[in-house]
N, C-alpha and C positions, 0 to 999 in steps of 0.2 A: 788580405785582411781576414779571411774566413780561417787560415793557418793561425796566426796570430790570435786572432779569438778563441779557439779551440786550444792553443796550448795556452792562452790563461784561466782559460776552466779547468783544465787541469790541473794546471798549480794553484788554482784552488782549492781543488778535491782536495786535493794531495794534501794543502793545509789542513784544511777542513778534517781530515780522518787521521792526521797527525799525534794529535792529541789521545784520539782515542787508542790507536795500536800503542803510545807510551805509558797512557793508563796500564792498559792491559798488561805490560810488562813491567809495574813498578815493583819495586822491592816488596812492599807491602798488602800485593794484590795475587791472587793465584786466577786460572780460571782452570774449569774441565771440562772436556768435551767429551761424551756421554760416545759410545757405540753408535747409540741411535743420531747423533749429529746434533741434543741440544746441550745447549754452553750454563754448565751455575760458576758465578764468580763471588769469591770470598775475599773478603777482607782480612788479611793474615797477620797475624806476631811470630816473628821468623825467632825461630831457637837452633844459632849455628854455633853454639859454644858447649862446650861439658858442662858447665853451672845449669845456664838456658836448659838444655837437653834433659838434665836431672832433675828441675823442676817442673816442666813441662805446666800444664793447664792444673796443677794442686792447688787444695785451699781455697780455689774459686766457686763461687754459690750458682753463676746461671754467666751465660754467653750469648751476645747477640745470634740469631738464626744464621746472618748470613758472614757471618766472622767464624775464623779457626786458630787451628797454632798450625807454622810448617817447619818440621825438624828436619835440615838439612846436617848430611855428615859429608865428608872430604870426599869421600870416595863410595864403590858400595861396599857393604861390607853387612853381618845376618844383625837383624835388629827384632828386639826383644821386650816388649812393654810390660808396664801393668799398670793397673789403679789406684795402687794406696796414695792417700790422701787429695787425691779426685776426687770431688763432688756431685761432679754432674755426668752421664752418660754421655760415653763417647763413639763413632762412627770412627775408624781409625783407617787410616787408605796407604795401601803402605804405595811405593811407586819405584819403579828403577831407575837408572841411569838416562835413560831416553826419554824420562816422563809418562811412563807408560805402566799404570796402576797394575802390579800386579800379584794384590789381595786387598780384598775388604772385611775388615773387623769388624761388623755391626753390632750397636747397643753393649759396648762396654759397662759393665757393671761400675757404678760408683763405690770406691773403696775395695774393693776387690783384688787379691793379690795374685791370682791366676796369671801365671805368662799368658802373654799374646804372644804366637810369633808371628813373623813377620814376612819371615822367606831369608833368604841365603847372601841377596845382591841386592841389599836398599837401599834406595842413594836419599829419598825422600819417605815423610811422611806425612801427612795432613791428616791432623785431627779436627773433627766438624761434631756440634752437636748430634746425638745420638738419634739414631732409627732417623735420618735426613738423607741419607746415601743412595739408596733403597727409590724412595718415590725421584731422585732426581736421575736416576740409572744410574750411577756412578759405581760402576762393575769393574769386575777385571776388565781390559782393552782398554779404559776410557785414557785419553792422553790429558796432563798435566803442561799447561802454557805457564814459565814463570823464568825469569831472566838467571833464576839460579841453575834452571838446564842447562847442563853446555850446550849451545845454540849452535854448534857443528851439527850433531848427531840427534838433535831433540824431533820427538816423534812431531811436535807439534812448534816448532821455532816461534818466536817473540815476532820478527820478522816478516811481515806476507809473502 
């Protein structure tokens, strides 16, 4: 009996934390894990098309704190921003293949038509409100959790 108890506590757990690993991995949802080990998770508008991509976060007056936009491309390949007709300052994180941030754009000027680059092999992007990156540590190294990594090779898999 004491076998039998113990393995329906666990497929309780198991229910019980179900949910939340599917959260974590919804289309809609990103998280990052910071160097130092703490987790900010954002509320995402995934921009995986050329239209999406070209208008990115324009036009818009103000964004939830813990909301962004994530520009996914096919493959990696050098990506290239800028501001015009953005409103609001942006935090821009550019991310590689494996989900592994690496460059941070802080306090993108609103309207501003200055290239940002980006780097050579960006498979991701994540734009977050501006000067936000910064106090959450979200540096180079930090891994990106989101079902759009290929979940082979992802620095931080959807997965436990």
């Amino acid at each position: 009996m004491g076998i039998r108890s113990a393995s329906a506590g666990l497929i309780l757990s198991l229910l019980a934390t179900a949910p939340a690993l599917a959260d974590a991995c919804a289309a809609d949802k990103v998280e990052l894990r910071a160097p130092s080990g703490s987790v900010s998770r954002f509320h995402v508008e995934v921009a995986d098309t050329p239209d999406e991509r070209a208008r990115g976060l324009m036009f818009r007056d103000s964004m939830a704190k813990s909301a962004g936009m994530l520009f996914v491309y096919d493959k990696p390949q050098p990506a290239t921003f800028w501001m015009k007709n953005t409103l609001i300052p942006l935090d821009m994180v550019f991310i590689d293949e494996t989900g592994t941030v690496t460059r941070v754009h802080a306090k993108a000027k609103p309207e501003d038509e200055t290239l940002i680059e980006g780097g050579k092999a960006v498979r991701f992007v994540l734009e977050i409100n501006g000067g936000l990156a910064a106090p959450l540590g979200i540096t180079e190294g930090a891994v990106l959790r989101s079902p759009f990594v290929p979940q082979a090779t992802a620095a931080w898999p959807c997965d436990p």
